[in-house]
Steps between C-alpha positions, in 0.01 A plus 500: 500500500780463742447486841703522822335437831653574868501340808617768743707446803739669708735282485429356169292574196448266255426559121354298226485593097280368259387527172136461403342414144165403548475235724858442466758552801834498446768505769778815467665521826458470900700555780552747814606818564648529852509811684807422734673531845202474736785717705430793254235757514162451386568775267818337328275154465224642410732720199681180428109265412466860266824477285470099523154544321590811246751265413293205409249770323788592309577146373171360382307804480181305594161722387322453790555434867298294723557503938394320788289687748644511881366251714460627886738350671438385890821760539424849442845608455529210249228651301593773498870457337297266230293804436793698462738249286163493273520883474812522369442220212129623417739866471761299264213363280328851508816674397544277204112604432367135508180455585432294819254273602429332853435160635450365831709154559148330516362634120881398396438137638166476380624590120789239539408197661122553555457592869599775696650263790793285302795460657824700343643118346161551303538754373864464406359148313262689310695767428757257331221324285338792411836681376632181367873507672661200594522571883336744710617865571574580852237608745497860453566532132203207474283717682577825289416248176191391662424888525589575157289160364226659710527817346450404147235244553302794681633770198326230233165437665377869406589357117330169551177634687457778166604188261224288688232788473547610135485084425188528652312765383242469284568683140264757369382394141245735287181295364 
């Protein structure tokens, strides 16, 4: 299964690919998608984090698409143009008919470095290890692998819990 997970910004989006066999990762591609002039419109950024992200769609045609959640900000306006940059790339993914899954920046921390309150250099680290690569990814295209590593851990524990069950249960013989 090949995943692509988001970390949506305004200013900058980052995106992460992987590949998932089992409990395999394997690294594809990271980096950021950058919507621009801050002197433009909101409408022109907001249309330039779009084509940025049908373009990446269009390279690794990733299966499935994983986001980060908006976090309220202690600036309303601020929140608001996060919710809006996130519209437009949950609208990208939707138009290329992936489905999407959601994940607050806590669950996303949790599933990579075990607690919800690590530090972005954490999560970088594990990031690396986890994806084997010889140095880690920038911030945002970390975070965006962090949210696609989250996503298929949480896509394989419906698997594992049935797996678990069915070792479990007893089997029926005749006497």
């Amino acid at each position: 299964m090949r995943w692509i997970g988001i970390d949506p910004g305004l200013r900058t989006t980052g995106f992460g690919v992987i590949d998932v066999i089992g409990q395999k990762l394997t690294y594809i591609a990271s980096g950021t998608i950058e919507s621009g002039d801050p002197a433009k419109g909101l409408p022109e950024r907001l249309g330039s984090l779009y084509a940025g992200l049908i373009e990446v769609l269009e390279t690794y045609h990733p299966e499935s698409a994983a986001i980060e959640e908006v976090f309220l900000n202690v600036n309303p306006r601020s929140t608001l143009m996060l919710g809006q940059a996130r519209g437009a790339v949950i609208a990208a993914l939707v138009s290329k008919k992936l489905p999407v899954a959601e994940y607050s920046a806590l669950r996303v921390k949790q599933a990579i470095v075990g607690t919800g309150r690590a530090a972005k250099p954490q999560v970088q680290e594990m990031v690396k290890r986890l994806l084997r690569l010889s140095r880690a990814p920038g911030s945002d295209a970390s975070d965006a692998l962090g949210v696609a590593i989250c996503a298929a851990h949480h896509a394989q524990m419906p698997k594992a819990i049935t797996a678990a069950l069915a070792a479990k249960k007893p089997s029926k013989s005749k006497a």
